[in-house]
One Martini backbone bead per residue (centre of mass of N, CA, C, O) as a GRO file, in nm:
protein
  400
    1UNK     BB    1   3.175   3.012  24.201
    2UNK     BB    2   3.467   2.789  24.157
    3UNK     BB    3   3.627   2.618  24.371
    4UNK     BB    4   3.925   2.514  24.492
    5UNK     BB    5   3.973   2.304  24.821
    6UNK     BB    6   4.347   2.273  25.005
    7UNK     BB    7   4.435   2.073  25.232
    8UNK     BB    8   4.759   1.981  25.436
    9UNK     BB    9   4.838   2.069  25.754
   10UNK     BB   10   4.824   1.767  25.812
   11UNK     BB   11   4.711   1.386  25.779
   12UNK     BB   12   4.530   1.526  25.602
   13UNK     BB   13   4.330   1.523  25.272
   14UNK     BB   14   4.204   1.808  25.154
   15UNK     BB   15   3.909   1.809  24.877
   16UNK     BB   16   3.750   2.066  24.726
   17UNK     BB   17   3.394   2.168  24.567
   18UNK     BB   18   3.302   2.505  24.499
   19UNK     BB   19   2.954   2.619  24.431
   20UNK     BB   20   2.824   2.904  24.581
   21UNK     BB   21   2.817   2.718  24.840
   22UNK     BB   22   2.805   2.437  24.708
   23UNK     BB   23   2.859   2.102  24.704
   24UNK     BB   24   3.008   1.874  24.476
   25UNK     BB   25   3.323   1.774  24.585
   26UNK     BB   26   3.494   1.521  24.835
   27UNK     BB   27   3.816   1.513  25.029
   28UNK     BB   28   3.910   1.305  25.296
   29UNK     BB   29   4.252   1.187  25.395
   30UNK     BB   30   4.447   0.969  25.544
   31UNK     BB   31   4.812   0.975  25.439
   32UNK     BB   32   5.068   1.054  25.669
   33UNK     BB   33   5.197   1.232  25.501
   34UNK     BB   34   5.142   1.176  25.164
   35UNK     BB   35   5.063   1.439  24.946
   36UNK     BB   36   5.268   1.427  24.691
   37UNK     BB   37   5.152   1.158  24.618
   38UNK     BB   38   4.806   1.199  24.654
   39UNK     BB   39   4.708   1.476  24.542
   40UNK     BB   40   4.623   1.439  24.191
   41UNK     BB   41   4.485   1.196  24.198
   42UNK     BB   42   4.252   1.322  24.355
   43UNK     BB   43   4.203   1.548  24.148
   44UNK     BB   44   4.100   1.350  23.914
   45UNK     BB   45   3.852   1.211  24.093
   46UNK     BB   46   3.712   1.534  24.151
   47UNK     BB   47   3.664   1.612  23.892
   48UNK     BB   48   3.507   1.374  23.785
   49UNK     BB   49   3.268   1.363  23.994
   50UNK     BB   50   3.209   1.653  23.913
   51UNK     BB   51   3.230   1.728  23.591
   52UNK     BB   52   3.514   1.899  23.577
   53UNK     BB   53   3.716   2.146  23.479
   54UNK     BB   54   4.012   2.298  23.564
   55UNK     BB   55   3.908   2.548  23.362
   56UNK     BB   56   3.637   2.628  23.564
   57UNK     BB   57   3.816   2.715  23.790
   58UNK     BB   58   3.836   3.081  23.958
   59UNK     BB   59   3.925   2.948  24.261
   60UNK     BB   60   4.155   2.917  24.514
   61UNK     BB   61   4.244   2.732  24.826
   62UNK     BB   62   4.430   2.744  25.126
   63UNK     BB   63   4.652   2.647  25.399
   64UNK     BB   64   4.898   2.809  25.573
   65UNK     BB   65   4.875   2.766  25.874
   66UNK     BB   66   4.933   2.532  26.058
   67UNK     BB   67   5.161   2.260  26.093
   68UNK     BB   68   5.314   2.112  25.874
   69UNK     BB   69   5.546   2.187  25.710
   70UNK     BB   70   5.536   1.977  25.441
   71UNK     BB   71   5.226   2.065  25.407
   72UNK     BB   72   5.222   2.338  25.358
   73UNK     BB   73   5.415   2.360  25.110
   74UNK     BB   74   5.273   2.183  24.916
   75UNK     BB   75   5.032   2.361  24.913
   76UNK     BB   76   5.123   2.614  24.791
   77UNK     BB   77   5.277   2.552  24.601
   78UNK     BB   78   5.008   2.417  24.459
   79UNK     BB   79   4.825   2.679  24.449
   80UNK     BB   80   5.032   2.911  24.316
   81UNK     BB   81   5.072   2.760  24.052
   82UNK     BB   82   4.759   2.755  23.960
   83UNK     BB   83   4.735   3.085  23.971
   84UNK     BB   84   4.978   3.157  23.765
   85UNK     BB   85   4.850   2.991  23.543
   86UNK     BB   86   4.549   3.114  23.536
   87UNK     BB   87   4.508   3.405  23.712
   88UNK     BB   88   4.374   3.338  23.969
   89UNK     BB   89   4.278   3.327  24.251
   90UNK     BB   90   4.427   3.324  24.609
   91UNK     BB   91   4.302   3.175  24.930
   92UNK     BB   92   4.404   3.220  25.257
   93UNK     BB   93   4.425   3.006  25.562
   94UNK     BB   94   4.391   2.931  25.849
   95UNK     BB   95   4.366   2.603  25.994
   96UNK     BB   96   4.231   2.738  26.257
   97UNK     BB   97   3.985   2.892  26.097
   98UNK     BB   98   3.877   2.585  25.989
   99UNK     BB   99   3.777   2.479  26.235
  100UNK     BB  100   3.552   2.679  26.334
  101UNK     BB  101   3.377   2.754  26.090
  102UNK     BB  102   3.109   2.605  26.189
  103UNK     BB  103   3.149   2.744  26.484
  104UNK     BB  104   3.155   3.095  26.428
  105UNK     BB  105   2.824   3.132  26.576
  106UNK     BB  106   2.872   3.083  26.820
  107UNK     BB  107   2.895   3.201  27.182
  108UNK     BB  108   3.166   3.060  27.193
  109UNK     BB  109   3.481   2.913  27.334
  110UNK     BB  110   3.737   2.833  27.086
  111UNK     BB  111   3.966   2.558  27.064
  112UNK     BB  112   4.216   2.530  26.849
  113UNK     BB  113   4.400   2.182  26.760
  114UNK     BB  114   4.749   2.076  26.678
  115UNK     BB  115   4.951   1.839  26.678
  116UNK     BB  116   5.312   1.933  26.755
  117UNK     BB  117   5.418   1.764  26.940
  118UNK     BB  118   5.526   1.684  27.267
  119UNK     BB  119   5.313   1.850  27.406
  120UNK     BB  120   5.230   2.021  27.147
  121UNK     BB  121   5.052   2.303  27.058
  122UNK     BB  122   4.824   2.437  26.817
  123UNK     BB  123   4.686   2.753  26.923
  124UNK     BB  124   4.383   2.915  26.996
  125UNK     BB  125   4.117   3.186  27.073
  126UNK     BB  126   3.776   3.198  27.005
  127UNK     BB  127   3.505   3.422  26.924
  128UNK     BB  128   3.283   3.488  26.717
  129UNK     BB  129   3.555   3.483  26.505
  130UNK     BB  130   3.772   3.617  26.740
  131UNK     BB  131   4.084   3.660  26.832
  132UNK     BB  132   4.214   3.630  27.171
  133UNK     BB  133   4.472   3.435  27.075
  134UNK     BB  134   4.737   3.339  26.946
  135UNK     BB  135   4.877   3.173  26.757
  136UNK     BB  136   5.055   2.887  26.844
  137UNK     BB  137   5.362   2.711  27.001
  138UNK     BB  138   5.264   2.514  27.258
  139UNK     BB  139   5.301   2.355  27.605
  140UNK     BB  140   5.000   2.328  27.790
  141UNK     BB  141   5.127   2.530  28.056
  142UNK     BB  142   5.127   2.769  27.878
  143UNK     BB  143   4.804   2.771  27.788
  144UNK     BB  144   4.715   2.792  28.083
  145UNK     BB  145   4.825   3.045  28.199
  146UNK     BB  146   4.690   3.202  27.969
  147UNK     BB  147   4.366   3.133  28.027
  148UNK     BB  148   4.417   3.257  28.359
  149UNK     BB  149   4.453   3.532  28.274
  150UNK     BB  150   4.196   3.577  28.102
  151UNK     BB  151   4.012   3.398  28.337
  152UNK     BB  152   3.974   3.534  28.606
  153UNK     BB  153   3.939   3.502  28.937
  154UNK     BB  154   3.579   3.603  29.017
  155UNK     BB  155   3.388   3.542  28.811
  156UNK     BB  156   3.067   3.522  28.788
  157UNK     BB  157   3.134   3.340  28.515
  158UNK     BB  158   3.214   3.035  28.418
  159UNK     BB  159   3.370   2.952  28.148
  160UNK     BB  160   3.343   2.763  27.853
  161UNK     BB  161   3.602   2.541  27.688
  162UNK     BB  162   3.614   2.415  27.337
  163UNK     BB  163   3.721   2.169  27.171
  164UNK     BB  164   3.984   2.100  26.880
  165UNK     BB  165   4.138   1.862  26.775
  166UNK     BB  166   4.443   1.639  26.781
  167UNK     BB  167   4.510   1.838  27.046
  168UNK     BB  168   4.314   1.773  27.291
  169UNK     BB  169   4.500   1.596  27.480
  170UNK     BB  170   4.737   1.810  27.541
  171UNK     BB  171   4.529   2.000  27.709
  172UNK     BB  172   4.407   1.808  27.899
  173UNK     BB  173   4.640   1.704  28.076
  174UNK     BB  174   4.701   1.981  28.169
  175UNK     BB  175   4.460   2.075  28.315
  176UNK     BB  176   4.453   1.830  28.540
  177UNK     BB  177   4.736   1.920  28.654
  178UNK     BB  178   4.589   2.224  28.658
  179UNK     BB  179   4.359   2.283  28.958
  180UNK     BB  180   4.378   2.617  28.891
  181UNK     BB  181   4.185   2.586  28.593
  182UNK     BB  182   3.935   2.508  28.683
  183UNK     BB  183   3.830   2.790  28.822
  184UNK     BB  184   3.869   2.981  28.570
  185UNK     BB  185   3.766   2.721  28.366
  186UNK     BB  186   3.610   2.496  28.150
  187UNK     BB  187   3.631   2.219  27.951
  188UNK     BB  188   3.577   2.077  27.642
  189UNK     BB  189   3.477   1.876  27.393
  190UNK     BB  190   3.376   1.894  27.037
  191UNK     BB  191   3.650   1.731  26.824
  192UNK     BB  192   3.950   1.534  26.887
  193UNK     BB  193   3.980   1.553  26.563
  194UNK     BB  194   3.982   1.659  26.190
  195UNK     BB  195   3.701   1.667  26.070
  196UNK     BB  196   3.743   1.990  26.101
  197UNK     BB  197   3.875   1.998  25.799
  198UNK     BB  198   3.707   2.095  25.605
  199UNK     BB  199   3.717   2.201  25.272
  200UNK     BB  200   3.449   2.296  25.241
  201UNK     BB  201   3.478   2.524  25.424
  202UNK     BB  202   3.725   2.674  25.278
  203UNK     BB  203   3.532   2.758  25.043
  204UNK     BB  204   3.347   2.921  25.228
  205UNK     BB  205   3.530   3.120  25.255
  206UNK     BB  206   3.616   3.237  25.000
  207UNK     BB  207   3.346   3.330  24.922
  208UNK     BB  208   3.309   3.513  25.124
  209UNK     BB  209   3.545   3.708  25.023
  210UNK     BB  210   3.430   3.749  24.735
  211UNK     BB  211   3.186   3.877  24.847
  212UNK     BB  212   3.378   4.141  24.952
  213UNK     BB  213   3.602   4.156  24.731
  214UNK     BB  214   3.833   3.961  24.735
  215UNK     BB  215   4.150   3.917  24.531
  216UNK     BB  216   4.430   3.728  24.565
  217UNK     BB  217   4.692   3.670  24.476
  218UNK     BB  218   4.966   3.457  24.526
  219UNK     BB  219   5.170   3.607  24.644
  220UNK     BB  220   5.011   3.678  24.916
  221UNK     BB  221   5.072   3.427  25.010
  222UNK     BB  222   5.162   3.271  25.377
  223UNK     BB  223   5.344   3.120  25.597
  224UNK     BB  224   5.222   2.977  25.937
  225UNK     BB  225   5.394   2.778  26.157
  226UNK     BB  226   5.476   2.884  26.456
  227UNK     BB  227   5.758   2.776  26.398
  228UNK     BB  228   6.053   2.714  26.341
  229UNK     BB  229   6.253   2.573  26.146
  230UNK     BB  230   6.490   2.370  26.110
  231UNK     BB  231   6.660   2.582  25.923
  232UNK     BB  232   6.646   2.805  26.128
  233UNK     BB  233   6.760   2.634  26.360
  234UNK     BB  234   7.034   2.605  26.272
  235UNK     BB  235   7.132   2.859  26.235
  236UNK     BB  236   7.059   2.963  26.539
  237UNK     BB  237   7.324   2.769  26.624
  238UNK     BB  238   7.530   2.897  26.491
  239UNK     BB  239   7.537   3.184  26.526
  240UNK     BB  240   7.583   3.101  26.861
  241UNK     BB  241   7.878   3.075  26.813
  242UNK     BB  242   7.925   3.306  26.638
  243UNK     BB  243   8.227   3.552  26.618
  244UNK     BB  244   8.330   3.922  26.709
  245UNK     BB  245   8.682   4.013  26.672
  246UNK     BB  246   8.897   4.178  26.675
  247UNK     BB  247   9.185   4.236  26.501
  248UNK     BB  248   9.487   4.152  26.377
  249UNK     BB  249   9.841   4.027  26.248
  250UNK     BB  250   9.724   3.749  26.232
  251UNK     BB  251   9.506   3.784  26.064
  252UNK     BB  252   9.596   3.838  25.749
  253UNK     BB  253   9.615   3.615  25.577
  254UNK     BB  254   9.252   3.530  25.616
  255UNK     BB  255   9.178   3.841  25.519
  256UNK     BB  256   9.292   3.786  25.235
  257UNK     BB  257   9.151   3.551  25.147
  258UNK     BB  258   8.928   3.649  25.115
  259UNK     BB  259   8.922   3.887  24.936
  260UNK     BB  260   8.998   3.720  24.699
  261UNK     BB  261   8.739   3.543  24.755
  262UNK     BB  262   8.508   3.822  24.667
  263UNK     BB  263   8.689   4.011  24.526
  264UNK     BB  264   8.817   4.171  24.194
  265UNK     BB  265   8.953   4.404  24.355
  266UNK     BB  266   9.164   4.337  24.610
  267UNK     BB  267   9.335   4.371  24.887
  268UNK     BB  268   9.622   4.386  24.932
  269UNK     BB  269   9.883   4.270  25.202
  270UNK     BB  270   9.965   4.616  25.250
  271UNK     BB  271   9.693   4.732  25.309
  272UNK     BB  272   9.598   4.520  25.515
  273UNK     BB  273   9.870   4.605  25.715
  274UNK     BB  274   9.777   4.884  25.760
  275UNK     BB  275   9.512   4.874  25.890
  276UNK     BB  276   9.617   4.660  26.144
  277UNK     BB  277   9.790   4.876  26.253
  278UNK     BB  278   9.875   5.000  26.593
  279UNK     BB  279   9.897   5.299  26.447
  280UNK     BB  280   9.587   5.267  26.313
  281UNK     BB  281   9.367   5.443  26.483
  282UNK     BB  282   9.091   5.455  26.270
  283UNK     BB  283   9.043   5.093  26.185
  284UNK     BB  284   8.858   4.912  26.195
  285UNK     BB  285   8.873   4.590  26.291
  286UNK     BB  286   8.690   4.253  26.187
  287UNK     BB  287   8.618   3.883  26.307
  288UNK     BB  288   8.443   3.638  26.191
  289UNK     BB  289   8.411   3.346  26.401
  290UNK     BB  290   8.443   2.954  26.469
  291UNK     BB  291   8.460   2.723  26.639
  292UNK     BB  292   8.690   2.448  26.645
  293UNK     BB  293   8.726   2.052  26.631
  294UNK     BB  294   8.835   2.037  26.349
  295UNK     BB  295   8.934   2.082  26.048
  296UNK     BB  296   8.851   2.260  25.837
  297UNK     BB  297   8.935   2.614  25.889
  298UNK     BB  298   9.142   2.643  26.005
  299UNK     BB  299   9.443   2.783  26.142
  300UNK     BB  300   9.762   2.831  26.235
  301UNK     BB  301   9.726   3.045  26.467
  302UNK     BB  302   9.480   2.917  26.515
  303UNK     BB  303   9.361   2.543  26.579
  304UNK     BB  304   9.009   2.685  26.694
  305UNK     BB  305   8.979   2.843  26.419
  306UNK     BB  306   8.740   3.039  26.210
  307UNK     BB  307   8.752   3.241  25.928
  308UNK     BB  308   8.474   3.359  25.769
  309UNK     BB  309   8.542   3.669  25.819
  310UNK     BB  310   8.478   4.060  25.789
  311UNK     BB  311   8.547   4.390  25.892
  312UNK     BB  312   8.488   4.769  25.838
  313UNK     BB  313   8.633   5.084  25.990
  314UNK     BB  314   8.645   5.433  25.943
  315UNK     BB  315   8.739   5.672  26.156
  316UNK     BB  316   8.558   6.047  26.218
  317UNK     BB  317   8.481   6.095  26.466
  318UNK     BB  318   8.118   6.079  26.446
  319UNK     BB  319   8.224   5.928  26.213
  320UNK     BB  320   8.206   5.630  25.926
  321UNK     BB  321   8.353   5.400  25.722
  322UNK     BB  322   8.269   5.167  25.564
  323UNK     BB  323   8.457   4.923  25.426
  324UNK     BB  324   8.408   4.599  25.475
  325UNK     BB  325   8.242   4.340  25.389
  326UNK     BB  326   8.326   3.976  25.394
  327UNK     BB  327   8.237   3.656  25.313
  328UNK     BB  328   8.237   3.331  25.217
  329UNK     BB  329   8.115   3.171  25.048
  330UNK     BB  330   8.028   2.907  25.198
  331UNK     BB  331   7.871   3.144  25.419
  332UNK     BB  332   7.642   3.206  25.293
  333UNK     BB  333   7.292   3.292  25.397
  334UNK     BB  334   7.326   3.266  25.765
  335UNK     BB  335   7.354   3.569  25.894
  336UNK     BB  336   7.670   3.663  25.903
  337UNK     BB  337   7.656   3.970  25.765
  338UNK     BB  338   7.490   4.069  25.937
  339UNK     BB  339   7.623   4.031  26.254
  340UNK     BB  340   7.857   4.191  26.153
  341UNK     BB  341   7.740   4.460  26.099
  342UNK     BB  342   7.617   4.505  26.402
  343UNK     BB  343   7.886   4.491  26.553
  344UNK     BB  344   8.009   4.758  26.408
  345UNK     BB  345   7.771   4.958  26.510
  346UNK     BB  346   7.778   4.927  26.792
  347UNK     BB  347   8.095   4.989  26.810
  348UNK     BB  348   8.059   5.267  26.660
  349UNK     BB  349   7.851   5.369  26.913
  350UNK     BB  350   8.070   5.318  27.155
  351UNK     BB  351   8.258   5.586  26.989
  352UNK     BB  352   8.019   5.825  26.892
  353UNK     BB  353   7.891   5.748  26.637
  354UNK     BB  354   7.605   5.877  26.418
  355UNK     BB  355   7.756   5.843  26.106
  356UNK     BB  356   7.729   5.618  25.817
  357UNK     BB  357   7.905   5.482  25.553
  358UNK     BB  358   7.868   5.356  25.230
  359UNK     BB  359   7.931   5.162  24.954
  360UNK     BB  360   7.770   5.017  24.654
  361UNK     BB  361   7.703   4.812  24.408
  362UNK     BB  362   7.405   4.867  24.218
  363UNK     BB  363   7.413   4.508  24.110
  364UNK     BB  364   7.407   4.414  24.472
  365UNK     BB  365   7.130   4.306  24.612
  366UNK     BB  366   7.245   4.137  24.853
  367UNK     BB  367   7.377   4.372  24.999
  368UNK     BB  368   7.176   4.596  24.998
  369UNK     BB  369   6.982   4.416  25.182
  370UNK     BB  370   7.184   4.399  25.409
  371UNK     BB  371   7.167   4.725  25.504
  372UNK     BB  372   6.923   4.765  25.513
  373UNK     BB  373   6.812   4.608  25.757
  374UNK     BB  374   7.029   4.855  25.909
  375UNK     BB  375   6.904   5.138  25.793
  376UNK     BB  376   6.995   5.207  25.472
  377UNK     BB  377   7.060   5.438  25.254
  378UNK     BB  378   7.011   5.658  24.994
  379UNK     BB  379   7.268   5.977  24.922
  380UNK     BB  380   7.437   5.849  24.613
  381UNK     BB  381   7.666   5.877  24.396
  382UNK     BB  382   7.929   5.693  24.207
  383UNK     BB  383   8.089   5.710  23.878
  384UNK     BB  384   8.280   5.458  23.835
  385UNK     BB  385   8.372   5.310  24.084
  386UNK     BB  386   8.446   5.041  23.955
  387UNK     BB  387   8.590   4.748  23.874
  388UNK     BB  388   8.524   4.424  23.739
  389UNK     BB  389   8.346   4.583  23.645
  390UNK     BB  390   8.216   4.865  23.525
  391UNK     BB  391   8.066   5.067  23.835
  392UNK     BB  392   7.824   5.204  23.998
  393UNK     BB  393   7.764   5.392  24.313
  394UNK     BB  394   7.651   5.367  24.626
  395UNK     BB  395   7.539   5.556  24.887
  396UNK     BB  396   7.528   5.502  25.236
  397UNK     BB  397   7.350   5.532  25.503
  398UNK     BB  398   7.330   5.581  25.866
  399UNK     BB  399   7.163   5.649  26.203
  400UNK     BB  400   7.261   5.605  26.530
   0.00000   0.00000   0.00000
């Protein structure tokens, strides 16, 4: 079998030819995170040298991470598009799987890291293969708890834990600052560099796997980060402004605007102040809100608010019905959906509702996943309930 091996998630770009278990050519450069512009002449120079040509290869090879966000991104993407191209298998592992493997046959205590800035380190702990500590994005003082606690003081014989990889630095830092560390476990270097990112070995875990008879498709490849993304970190600190708080006859203009803006068929705003009247003790809204500092998207009601969507339900003893969840297009894809949904559910169960049901149309998506999120499921069908377009209704169940 001929392998095709590809490392990204470093500031190393490494690509190698494994044919059974035997190196035909590799490479490995340090390009400083410049892997998209030199991934592919890399790739036109290592099938010259090795004289294969791309359709002789069967199966493909990558780290999915941990690593550079980025660099991770350009592998896979790299790699599944090559397997769905050929129909070949693709082979994911672990980059810090990928550190250990010339070394995982030693019965020592293996740590490899990767500098992952500012004093953290990609890292996890594995003996003879076992991975003992989780892979994750540690600070130095808190890897050293995780092993002082797993290496316990009055152990008969003091084990020592070998680094790898160009996080050795923050975690010897970290271990010298911690003389209660000494006592637990000793540090030792085995290669404080990215050397041991060897692509060559990367194919080696491949061969090994098909040899076991694993065949896995590009779909099953998926990135670990071991850390949110900036753009899941910015989702994260918008969610914590936004809030959710009862509706009253103020907010009527910005959640007709809503509606209006949202669906085919809107209700009146004759009929949505009487769901907002004080009289009507059944229906319970809510708006999801975002504090504004100025700009676009005030209230003349509140110029220091943003209504950003809408929801509710109607109260029947123990029963409810969800109304509308309704989000402004663009504040879609943001967690806010969720956020209105779950806050919706929590209000109706400590109103003492046991069971949530509510329709949606049956070719939307995007609806039907985000209710799936929160427990919702299939309980029957309502036809041609909806107009502009004339469509079938699901209703779908909750049990709180």
């Amino acid at each position: 079998m001929l392998v095709l091996a590809l490392d990204t998630s470093s500031q190393n770009l490494g690509l190698a030819l494994v044919r059974d278990g035997q190196l035909l050519a590799e490479r490995s450069l340090f390009t400083s995170y410049k892997h998209s512009v030199t991934l592919l002449p890399q790739l036109e120079d290592l099938l010259e040298l090795a004289q294969v040509s791309f359709s002789d290869i069967d199966a493909f090879a990558v780290t999915a991470g941990p690593g550079s966000y980025t660099g991770i991104r350009i592998g896979l993407a790299t790699g599944k598009s090559w397997a769905w191209l050929t129909h070949k298998p693709l082979y994911s592992f672990s980059s810090l799987a990928l550190m250990i493997a010339p070394y995982c046959q030693m019965d020592a205590f293996l740590l490899p890291a990767l500098d992952a800035r500012s004093g953290r380190t990609f890292s996890c702990l594995y003996r003879g293969g076992q991975r003992l500590l989780p892979e994750a994005n540690r600070y130095g003082h808190d890897l050293m708890a995780e092993l002082k606690e797993l290496f316990y003081q009055g152990r008969k014989t003091q084990p020592s834990l070998y680094l790898l990889g160009d996080g050795a630095g923050p975690i010897q830092e970290a271990y010298s600052q911690d003389p209660e560390a000494a006592e637990h476990f000793s540090l030792e270097v085995l290669d404080a560099s990215l050397a041991c990112l060897r692509p060559y070995h990367l194919g080696l875990l491949a061969q090994a796997a098909a040899d076991w008879g694993e065949e896995p498709s590009w779909e099953e490849a998926q990135a670990n980060y071991c850390a949110p993304t900036q753009a899941e970190r910015v989702r994260q600190e918008h969610l914590a402004q936004v809030q959710v708080r009862p509706a009253n006859m103020e907010d009527l203009d910005p959640i007709h605007r809503i509606e209006r803006a949202v669906f085919s068929t809107p209700w009146s705003r004759k009929a949505l102040a009487h769901q907002l009247s004080p009289e009507n003790k059944d229906a319970k809204l809510f708006v999801l809100t975002l504090p504004q500092t100025g700009g676009q998207g005030e209230t003349e009601e509140d110029p220091g608010q943003a209504i950003l969507g809408y929801g509710g339900y109607y109260l029947h003893i123990d029963e409810a019905e969800i109304l509308n969840i309704a989000i402004l297009p663009d504040h879609r894809h943001q967690g806010l959906g969720q956020k209105l949904l779950a806050d919706l559910m929590a209000d109706a169960k400590s109103r003492g509702v046991r069971r949530l049901t509510l329709e949606v149309r049956k070719s939307n998506e995007a609806a039907r996943k985000l209710y799936a999120s929160q427990g919702f499921i299939p309980c029957g069908e309502r036809k041609n309930y909806y107009d502009k377009p004339r469509e079938d209704a699901l209703i779908l169940e909750a049990q709180l």
